[in-house]
VEXMAR-658723 format. One line per 8 residues: number of its first residue (from 1); their letters; for each residue x, y negated, z negated of N, C-alpha, C, O. Coordinates in Angstrom, 2 decimals, always signed. Layout:
// residues N
NUM> a> X:Y:Z:X:Y:Z:X:Y:Z:X:Y:Z ~ ... $
//
This chain:
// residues 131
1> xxxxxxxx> +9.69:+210.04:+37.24:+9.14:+210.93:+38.25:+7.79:+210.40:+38.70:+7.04:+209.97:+37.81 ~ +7.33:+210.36:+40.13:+6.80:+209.91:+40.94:+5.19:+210.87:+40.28:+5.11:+212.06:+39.96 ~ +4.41:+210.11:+40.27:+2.67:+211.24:+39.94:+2.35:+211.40:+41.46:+2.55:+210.49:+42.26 ~ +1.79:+212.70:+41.86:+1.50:+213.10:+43.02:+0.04:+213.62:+42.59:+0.07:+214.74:+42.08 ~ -1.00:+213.13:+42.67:-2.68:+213.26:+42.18:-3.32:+214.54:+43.01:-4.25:+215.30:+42.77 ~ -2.05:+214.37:+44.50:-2.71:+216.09:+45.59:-2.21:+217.32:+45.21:-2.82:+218.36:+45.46 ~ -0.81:+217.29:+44.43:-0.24:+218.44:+43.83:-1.05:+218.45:+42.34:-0.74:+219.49:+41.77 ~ -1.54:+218.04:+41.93:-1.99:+217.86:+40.35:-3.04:+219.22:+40.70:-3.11:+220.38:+40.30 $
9> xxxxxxxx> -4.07:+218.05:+42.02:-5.71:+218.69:+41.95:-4.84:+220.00:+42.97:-5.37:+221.07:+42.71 ~ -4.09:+220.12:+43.66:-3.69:+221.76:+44.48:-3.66:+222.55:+43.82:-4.25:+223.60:+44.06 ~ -2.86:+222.33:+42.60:-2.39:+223.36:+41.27:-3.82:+224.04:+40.61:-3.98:+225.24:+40.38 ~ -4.68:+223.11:+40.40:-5.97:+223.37:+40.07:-6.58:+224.79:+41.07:-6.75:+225.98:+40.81 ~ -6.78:+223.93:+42.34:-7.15:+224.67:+43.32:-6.55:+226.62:+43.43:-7.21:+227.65:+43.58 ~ -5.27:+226.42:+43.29:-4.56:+227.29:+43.14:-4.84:+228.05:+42.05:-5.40:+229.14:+42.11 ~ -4.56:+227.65:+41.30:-5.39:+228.86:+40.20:-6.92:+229.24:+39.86:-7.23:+230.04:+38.98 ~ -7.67:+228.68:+40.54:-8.52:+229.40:+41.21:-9.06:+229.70:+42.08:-10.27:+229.74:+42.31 $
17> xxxxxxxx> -7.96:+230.00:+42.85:-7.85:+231.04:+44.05:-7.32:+232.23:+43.07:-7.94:+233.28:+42.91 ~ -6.43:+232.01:+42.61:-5.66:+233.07:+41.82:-6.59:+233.93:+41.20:-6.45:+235.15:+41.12 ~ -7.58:+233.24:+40.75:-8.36:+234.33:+39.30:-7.79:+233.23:+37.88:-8.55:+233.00:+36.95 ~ -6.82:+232.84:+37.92:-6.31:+232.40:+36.95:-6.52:+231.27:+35.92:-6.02:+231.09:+34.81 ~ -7.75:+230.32:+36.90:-8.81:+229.58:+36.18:-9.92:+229.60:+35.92:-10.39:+230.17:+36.91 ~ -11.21:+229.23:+34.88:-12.05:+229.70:+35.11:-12.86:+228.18:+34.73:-12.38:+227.30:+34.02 ~ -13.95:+228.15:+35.28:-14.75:+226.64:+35.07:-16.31:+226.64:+34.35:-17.17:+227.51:+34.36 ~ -16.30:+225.63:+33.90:-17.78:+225.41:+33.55:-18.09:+225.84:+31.86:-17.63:+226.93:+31.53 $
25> xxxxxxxx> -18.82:+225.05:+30.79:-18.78:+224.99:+29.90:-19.41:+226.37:+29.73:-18.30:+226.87:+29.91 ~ -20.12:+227.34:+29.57:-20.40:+228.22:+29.09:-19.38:+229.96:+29.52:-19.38:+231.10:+29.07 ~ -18.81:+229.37:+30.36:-18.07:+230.43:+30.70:-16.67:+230.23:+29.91:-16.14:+231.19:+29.37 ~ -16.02:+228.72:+29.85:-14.95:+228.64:+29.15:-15.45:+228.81:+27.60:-15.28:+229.96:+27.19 ~ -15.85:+228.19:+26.94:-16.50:+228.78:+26.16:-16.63:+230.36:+25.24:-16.63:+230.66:+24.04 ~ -16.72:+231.11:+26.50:-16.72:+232.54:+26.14:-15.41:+233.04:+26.04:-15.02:+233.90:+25.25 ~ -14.61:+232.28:+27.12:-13.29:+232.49:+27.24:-12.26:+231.84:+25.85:-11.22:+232.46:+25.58 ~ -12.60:+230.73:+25.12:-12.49:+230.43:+23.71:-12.57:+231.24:+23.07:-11.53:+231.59:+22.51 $
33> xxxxxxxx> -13.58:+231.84:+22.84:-14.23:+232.41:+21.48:-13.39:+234.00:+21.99:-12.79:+234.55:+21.07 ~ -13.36:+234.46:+22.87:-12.40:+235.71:+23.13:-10.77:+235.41:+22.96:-9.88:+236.23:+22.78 ~ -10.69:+234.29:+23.04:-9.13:+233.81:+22.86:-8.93:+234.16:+23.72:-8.49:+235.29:+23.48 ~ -8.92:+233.99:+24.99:-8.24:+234.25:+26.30:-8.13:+233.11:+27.01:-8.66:+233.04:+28.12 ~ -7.65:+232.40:+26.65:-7.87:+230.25:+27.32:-6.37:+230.06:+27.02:-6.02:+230.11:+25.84 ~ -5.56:+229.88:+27.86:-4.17:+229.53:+27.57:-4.28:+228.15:+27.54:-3.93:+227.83:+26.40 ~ -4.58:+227.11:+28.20:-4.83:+225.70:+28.13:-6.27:+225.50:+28.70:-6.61:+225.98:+29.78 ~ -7.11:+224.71:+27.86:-8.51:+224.40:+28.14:-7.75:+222.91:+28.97:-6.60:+222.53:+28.76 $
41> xxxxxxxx> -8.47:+222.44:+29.67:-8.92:+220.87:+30.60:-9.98:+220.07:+29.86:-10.70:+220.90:+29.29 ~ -10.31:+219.13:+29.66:-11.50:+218.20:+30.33:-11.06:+217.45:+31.03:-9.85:+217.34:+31.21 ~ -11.92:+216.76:+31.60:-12.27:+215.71:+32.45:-12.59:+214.75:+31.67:-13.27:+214.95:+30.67 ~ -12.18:+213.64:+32.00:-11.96:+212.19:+31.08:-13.32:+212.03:+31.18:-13.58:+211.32:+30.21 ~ -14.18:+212.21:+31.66:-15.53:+211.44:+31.42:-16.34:+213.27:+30.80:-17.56:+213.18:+30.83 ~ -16.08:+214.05:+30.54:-16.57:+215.14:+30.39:-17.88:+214.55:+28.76:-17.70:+213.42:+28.31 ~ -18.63:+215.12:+28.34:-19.75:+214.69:+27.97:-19.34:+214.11:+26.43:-18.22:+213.85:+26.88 ~ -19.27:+213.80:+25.43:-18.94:+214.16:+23.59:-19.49:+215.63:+23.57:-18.73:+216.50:+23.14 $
49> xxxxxxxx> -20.59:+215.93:+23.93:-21.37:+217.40:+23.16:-20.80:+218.63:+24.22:-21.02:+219.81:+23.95 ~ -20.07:+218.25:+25.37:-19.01:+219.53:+25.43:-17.77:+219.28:+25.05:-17.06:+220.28:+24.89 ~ -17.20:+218.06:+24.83:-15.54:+218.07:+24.31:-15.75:+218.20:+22.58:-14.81:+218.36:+21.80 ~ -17.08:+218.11:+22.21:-17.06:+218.17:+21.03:-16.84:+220.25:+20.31:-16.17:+220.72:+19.39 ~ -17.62:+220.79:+21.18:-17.84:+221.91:+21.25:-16.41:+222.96:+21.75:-16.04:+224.02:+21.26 ~ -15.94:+222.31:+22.71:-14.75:+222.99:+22.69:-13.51:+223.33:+22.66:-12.79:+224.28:+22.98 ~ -13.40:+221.79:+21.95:-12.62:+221.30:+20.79:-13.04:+222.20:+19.67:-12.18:+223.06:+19.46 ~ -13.95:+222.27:+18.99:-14.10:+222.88:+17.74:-13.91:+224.90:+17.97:-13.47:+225.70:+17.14 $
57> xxxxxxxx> -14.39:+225.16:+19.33:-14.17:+226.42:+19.69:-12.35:+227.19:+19.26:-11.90:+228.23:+18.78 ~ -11.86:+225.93:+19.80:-9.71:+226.15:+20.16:-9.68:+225.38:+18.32:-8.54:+225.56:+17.89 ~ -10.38:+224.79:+17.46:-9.51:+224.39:+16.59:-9.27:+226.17:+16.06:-9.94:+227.15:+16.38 ~ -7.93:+226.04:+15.05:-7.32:+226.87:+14.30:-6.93:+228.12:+15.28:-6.35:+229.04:+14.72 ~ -7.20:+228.25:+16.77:-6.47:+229.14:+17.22:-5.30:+228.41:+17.75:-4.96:+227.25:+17.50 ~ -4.61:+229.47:+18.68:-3.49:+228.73:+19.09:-3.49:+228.33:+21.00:-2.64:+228.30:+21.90 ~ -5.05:+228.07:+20.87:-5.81:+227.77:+22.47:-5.29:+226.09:+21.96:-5.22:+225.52:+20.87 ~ -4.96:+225.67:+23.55:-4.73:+224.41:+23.59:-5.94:+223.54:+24.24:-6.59:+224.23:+25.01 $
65> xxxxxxxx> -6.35:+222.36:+24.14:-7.10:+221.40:+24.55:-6.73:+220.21:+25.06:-6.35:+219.41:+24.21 ~ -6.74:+219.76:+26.40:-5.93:+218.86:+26.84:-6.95:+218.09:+27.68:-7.34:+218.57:+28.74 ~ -7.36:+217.00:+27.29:-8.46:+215.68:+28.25:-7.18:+215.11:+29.47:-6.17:+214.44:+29.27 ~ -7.75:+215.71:+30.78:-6.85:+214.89:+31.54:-7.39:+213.46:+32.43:-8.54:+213.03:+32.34 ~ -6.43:+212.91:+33.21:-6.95:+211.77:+33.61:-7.72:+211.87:+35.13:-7.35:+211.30:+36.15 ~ -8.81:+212.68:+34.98:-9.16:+213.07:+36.28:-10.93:+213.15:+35.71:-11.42:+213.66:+34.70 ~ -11.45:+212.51:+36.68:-12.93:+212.69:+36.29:-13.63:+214.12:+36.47:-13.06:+215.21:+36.58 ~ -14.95:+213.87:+36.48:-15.49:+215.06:+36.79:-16.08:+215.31:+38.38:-16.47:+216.40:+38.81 $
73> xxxxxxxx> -16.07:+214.41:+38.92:-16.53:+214.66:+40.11:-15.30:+214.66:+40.94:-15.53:+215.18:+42.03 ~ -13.96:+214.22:+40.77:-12.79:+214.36:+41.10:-12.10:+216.27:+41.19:-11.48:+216.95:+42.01 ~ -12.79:+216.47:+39.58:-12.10:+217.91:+39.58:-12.92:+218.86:+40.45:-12.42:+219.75:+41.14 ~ -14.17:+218.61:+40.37:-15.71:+219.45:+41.25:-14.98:+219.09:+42.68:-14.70:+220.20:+43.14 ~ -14.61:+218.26:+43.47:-13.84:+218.25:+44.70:-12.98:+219.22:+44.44:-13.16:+220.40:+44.73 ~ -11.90:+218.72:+43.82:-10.65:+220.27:+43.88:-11.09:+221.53:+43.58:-10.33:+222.48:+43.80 ~ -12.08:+221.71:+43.16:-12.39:+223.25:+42.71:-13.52:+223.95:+43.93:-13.70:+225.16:+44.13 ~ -14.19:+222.79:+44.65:-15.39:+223.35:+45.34:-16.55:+223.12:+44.59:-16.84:+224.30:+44.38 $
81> xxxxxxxx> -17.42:+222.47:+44.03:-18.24:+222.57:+43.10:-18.74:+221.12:+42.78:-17.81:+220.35:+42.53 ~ -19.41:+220.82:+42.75:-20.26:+219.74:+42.45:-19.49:+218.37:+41.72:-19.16:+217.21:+41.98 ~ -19.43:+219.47:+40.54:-18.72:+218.22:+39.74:-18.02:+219.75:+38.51:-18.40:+220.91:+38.65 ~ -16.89:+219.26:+37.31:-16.54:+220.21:+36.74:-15.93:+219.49:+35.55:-15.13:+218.64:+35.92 ~ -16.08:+219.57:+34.16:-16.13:+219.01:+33.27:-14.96:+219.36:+32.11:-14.43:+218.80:+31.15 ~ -14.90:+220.83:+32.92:-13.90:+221.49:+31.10:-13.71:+222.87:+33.01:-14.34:+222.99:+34.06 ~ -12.34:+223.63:+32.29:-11.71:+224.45:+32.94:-10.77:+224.86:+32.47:-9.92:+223.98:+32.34 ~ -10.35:+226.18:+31.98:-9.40:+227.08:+31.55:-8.57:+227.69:+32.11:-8.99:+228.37:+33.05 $
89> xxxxxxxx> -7.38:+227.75:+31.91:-6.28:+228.37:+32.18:-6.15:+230.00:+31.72:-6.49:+230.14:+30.55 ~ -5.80:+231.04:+32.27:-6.09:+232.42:+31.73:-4.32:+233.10:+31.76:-3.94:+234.03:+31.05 ~ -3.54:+232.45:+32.65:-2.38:+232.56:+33.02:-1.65:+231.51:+32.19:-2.12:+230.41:+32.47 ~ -0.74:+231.41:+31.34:+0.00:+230.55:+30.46:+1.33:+229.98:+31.79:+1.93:+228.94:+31.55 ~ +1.59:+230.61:+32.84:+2.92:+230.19:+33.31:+2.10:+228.78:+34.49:+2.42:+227.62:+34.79 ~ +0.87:+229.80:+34.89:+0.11:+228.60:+35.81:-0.51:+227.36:+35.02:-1.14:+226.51:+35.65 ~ -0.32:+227.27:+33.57:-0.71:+226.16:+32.90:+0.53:+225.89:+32.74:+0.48:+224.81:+32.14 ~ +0.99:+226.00:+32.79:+2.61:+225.08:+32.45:+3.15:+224.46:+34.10:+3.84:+223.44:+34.24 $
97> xxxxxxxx> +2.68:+225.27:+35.17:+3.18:+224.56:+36.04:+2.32:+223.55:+36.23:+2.89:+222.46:+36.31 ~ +0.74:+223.48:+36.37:+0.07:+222.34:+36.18:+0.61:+220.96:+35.22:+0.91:+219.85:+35.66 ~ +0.62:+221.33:+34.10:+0.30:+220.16:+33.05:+2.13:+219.21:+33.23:+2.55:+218.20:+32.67 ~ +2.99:+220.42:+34.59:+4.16:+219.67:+34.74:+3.93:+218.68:+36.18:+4.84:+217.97:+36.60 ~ +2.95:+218.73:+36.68:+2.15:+217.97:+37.38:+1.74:+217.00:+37.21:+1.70:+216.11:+38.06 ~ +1.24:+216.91:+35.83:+0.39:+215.52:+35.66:+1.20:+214.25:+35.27:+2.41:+214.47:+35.15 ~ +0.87:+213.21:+35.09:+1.40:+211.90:+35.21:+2.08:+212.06:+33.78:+1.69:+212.79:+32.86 ~ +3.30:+211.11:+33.79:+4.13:+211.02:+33.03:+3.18:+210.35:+31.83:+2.48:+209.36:+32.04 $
105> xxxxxxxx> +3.29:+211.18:+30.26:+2.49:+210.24:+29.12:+1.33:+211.00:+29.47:+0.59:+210.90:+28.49 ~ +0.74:+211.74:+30.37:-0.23:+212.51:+29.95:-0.12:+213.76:+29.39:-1.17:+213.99:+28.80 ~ +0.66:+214.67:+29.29:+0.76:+215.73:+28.25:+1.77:+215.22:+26.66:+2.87:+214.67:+26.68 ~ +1.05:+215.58:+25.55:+1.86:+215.30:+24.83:+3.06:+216.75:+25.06:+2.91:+217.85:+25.61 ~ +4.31:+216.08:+24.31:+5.44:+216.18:+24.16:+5.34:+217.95:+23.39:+6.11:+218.83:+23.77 ~ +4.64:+218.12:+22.66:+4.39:+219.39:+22.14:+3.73:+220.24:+22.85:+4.19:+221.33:+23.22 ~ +2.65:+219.84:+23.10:+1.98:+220.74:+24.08:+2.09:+221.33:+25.15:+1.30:+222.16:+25.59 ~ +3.68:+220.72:+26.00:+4.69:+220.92:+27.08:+5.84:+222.02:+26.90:+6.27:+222.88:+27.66 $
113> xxxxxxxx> +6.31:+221.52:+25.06:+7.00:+222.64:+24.38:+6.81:+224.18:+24.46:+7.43:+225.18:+24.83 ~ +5.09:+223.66:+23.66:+4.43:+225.08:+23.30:+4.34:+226.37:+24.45:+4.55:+227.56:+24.24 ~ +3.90:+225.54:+25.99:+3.57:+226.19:+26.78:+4.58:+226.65:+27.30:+4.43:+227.55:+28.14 ~ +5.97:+226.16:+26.95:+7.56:+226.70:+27.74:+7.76:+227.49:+26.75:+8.31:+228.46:+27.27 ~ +7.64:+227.71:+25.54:+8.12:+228.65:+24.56:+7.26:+230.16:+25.17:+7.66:+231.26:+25.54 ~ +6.14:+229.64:+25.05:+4.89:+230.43:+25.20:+6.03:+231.40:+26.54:+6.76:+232.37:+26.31 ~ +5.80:+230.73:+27.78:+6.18:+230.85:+28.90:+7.78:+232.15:+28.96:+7.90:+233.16:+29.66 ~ +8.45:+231.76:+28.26:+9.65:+232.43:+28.22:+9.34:+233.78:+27.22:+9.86:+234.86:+27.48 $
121> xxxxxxxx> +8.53:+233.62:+26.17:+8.15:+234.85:+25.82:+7.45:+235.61:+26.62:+7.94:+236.74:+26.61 ~ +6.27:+235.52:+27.53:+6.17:+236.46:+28.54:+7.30:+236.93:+29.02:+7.80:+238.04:+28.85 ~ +7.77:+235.81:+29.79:+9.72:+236.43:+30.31:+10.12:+237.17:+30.41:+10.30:+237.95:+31.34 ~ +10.53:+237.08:+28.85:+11.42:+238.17:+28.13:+10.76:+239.53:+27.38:+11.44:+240.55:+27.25 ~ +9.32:+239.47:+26.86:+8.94:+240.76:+27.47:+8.51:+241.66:+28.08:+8.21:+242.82:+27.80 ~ +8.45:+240.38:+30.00:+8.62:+241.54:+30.97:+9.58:+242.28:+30.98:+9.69:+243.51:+30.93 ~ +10.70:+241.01:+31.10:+12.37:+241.60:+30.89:+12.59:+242.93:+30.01:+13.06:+243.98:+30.43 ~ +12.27:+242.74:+29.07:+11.88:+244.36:+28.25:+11.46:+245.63:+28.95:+12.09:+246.65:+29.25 $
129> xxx> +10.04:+245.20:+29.15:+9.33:+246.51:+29.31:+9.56:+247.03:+30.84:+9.09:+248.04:+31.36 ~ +10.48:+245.99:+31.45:+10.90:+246.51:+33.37:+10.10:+246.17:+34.20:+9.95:+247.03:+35.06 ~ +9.40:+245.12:+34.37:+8.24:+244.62:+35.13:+8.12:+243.56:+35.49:+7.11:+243.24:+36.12 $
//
């Protein structure tokens, strides 16, 4: 499958328009430590002392952390914003349609799993509750 780099950064764009992403190290961050981060981002050049930080925020929950191949002044274009380093997902179905975006060999193989398992359990208990 063909990498399309305008649907990658749209998807971005798109979820925050949605509400459904949120940017910038102190806000994701908060969004960590509340457990409300369905898939964290960096940006391949994002700093050590924020991938270090929020990496250690998502270890032992079941928040994911994913360095993609997109800089930071690349993602600050798609978002509107200067430049953007780290960015959260708040919606689990809009992180799964993203990370099915990105270039082949950039999501591991689990972390594609997790988010379709994840994904179908919403599903099924909308399917439940009628909604």
């Amino acid at each position: 499958m063909e990498h399309n780099t305008d649907k990658t950064l749209g998807m971005l764009s798109i979820a925050r328009k949605a509400g459904k992403l949120q940017t910038g190290e102190e806000t994701v961050g908060v969004m960590l430590a509340e457990k409300h981060a369905r898939l964290t981002v960096l940006a391949q050049d994002a700093g050590a002392a924020v991938a270090r930080k929020i990496r250690g925020l998502a270890e032992g929950t079941r928040q994911r952390v994913l360095e993609i191949p997109y800089d930071k002044l690349t993602l600050g274009t798609a978002l509107g914003r200067p430049s953007v380093s780290v960015a959260a997902f708040t919606d689990v179905s809009m992180a799964l349609a993203f990370v099915r975006t990105l270039p082949a060999g950039a999501v591991p193989e689990e972390l594609l799993e997790d988010l379709e398992r994840r994904v179908d359990r919403v599903k099924a208990r909308r399917k439940k509750n009628g909604t």
